[in-house]
VOPALO-73086 format. One line per field, with one value per residue (C-alpha): x, y, z negated. Coordinates in nm, 4 decimals. Each point is the difference from the previous one (the first is absolute). Layout:
N
c1: X	...
c2: Y	...
c3: Z	...
END
This chain:
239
c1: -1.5326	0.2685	0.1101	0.3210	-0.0443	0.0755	-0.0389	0.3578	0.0718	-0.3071	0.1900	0.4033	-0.2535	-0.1129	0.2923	0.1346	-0.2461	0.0644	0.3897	-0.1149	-0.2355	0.2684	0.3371	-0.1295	-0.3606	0.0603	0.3579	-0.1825	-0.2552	0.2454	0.1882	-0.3342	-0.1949	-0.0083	-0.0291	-0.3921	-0.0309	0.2070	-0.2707	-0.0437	0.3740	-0.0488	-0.2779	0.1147	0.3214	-0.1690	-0.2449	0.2030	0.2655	-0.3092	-0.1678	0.3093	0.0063	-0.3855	-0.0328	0.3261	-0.2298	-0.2724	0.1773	0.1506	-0.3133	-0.2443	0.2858	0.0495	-0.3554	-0.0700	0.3191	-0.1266	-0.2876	0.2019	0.1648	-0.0430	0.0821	-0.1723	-0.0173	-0.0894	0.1356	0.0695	0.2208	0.1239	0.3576	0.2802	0.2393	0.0770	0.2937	0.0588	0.1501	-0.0672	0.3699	0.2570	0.3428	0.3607	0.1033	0.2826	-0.0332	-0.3109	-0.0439	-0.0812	-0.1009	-0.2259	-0.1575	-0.0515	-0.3157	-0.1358	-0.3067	-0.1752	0.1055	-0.0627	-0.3456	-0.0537	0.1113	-0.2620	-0.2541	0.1042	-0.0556	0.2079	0.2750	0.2669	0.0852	0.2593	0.1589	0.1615	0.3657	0.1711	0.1797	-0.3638	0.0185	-0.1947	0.0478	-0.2349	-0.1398	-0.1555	-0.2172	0.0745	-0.0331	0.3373	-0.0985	0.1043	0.2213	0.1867	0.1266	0.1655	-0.1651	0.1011	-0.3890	-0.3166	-0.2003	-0.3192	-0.2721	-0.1416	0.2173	-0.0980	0.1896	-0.0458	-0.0994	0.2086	0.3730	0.2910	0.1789	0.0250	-0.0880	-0.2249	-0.3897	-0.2260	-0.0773	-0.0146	-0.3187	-0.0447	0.1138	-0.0255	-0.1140	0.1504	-0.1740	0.1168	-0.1451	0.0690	-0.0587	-0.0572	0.1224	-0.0490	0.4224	-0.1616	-0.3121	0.1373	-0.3274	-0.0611	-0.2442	-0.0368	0.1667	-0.0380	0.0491	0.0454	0.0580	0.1277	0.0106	0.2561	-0.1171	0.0563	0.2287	-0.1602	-0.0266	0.3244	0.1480	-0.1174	-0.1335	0.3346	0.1422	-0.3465	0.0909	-0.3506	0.1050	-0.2207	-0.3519	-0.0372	-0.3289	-0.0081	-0.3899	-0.2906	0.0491	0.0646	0.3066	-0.0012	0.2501	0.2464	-0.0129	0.0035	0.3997	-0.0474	-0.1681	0.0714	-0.2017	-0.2967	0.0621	0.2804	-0.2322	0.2636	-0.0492	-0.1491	0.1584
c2: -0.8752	-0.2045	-0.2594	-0.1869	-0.3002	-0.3705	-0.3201	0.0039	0.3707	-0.1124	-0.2883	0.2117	0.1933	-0.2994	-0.1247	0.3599	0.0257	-0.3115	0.0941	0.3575	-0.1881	-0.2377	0.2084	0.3371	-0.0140	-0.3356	0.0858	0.3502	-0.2093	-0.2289	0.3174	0.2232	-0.2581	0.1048	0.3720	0.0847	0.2119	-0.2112	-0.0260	0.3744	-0.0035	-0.3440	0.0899	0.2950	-0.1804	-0.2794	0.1157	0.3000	-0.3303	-0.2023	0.2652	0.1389	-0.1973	0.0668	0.3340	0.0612	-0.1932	0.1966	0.3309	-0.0622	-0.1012	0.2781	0.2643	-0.1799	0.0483	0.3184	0.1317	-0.2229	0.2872	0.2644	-0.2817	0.0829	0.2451	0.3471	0.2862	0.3302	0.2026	-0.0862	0.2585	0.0026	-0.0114	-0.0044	-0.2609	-0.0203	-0.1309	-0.3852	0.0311	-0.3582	-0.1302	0.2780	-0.0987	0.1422	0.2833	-0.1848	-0.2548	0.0990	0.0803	0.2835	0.1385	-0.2097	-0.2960	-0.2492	-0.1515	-0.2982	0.0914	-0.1997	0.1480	0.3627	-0.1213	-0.1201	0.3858	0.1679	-0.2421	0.1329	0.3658	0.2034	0.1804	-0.0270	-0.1744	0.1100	-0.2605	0.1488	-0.0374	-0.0557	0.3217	0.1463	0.0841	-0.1894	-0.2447	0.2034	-0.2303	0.1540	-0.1071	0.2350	-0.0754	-0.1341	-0.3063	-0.0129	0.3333	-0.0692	0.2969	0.0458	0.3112	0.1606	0.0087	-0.1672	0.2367	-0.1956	0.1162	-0.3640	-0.2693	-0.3486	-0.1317	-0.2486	0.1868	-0.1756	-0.0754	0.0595	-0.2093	-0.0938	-0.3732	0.1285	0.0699	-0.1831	0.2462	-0.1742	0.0865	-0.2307	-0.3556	-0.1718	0.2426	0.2193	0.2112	0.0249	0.2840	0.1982	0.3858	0.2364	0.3445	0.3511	0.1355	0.3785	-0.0946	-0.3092	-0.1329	-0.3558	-0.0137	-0.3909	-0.3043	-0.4216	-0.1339	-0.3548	-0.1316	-0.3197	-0.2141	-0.2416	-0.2930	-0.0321	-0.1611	-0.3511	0.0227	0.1197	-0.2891	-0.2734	0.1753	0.2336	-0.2868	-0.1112	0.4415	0.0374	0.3359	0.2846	0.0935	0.3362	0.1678	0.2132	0.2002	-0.0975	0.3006	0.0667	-0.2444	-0.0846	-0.2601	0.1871	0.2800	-0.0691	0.0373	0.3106	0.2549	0.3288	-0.1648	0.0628	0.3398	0.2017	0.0168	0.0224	0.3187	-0.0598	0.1586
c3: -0.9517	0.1527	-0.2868	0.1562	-0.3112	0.1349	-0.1892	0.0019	-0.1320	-0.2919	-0.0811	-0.0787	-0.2061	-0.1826	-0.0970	-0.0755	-0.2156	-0.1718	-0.0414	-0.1561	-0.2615	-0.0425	-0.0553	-0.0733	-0.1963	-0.1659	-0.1617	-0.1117	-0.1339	-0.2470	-0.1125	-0.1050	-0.1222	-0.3414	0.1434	-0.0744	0.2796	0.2662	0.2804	-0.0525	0.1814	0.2100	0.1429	0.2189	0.0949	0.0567	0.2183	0.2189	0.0744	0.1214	0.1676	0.1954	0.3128	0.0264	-0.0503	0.2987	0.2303	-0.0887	-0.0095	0.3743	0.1373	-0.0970	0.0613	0.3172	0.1106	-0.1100	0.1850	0.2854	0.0558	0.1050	0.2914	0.4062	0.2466	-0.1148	0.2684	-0.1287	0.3221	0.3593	0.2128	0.3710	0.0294	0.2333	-0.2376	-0.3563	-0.1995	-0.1317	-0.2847	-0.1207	0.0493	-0.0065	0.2533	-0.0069	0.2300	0.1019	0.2889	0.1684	0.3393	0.1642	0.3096	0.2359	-0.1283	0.3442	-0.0942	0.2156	0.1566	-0.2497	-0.2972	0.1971	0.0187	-0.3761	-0.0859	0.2297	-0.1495	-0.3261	0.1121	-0.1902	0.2276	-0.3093	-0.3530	-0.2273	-0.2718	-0.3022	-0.0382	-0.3363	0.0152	0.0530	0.3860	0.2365	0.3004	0.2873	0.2327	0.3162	0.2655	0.3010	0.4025	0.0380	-0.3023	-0.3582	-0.1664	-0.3229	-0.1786	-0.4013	-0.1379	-0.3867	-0.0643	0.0926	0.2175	-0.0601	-0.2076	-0.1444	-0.1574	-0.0465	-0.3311	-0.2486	-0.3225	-0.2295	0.1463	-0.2709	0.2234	0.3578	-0.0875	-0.3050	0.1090	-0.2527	-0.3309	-0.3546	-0.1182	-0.2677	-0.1482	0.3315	0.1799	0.3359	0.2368	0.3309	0.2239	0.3433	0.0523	0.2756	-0.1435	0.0678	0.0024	-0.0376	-0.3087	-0.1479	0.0954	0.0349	0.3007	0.0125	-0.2668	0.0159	-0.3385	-0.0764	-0.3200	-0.1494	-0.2870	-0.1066	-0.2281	-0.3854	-0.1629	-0.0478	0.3744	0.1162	-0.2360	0.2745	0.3222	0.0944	0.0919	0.2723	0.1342	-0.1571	-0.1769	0.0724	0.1200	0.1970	0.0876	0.3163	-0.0051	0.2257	0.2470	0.2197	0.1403	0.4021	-0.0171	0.2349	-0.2196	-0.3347	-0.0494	0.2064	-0.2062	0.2244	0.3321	-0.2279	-0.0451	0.2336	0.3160	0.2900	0.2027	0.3140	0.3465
END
């Protein structure tokens, strides 16, 4: 389980505490005290106030690691493709270039190493930027459609700045697809997940950036690759 409790988040419970008994259960107290039955209604009060900030700690953290099972890069299908579409950060029509990219030589060589002879990123307006490697260097294009089979996506993007999924109180997921365009399928995902403290916490330690935990799997993750899901699974096609 990963508790996030400090001495310091204990002690704003503490003295919580102390204000609940104080101001809440205490008044209550004085004004049933004649009432025969008054700990048969103190007692729940009582004791969901005082429980509260324990029970979100503990709620957070075993949601937080049972979520945290499902975490990593998961490849269920590996294909051979020519190029597939980005659709990770979606641009306007209007302003790009087109025509012949002149690449350095170095940046012509970081492509081949990469494999793929083209990459398509989405537009907003749901065409594509076509980007080509051909003998003559780099080909940019504006196509309607994507003509690639396999998209890598986030799964979760309501908006362009919006990738992380509430799941729960504190909780987001954050995860990358390859998809199949023709089945829907989702032939590979890396899911992360993240926690943000409680409240206790987050009165003291949001101001030390201290805000969130996230849990990224055990494997697999090559350092070079773990932001780039598709290398694991869209096998350029070799000429």
């Amino acid at each position: 389980m990963n508790y996030q409790m400090t001495v310091i988040g204990v002690a704003i419970i503490l003295v919580y505490s102390a204000l609940v008994l104080l101001f809440i259960v205490l008044p209550l107290f004085r004004m049933l005290k004649k009432f025969r039955w008054k700990w048969a209604v103190l007692g729940p009060i009582a004791f969901t106030l005082l429980a509260a900030p324990w029970a979100e700690e503990y709620w957070i953290s075993s949601n937080f690691h049972e979520a945290c099972q499902d975490a990593g890069v998961h490849v269920y299908k590996k294909v051979a493709v020519e190029g597939f579409v980005d659709d990770t950060s979606r641009r306007d029509r209007d302003g790009i270039k087109t025509g012949r990219w002149h690449f350095d030589s170095k940046s012509l060589a970081d492509w081949d190493v990469r494999g793929y002879r083209f990459q398509e990123n989405m537009l907003k307006d749901g065409g594509v930027i076509h980007v080509e490697r051909t003998p003559l260097g780099i080909e940019a294009s504006i196509l309607d459609h994507p003509t690639a089979r396999y998209h890598y996506k986030y799964a979760y993007q309501p908006t362009p700045y919006k990738t992380e999924e509430q799941i729960g109180w504190k909780l987001e997921k954050l995860e990358m697809q390859v998809v199949d365009s023709e089945t829907g399928e989702v032939i590979a995902k890396d899911t992360k997940y993240r926690r943000a403290i409680n409240i206790a916490e987050g009165s003291w330690r949001l101001y030390w950036g201290l805000a969130s935990t996230t849990c990224e799997g055990s494997a697999p993750k090559p350092p070079d690759l773990r932001s780039l899901l598709y290398h694991y699974v869209l096998i350029p096609v070799q000429h």
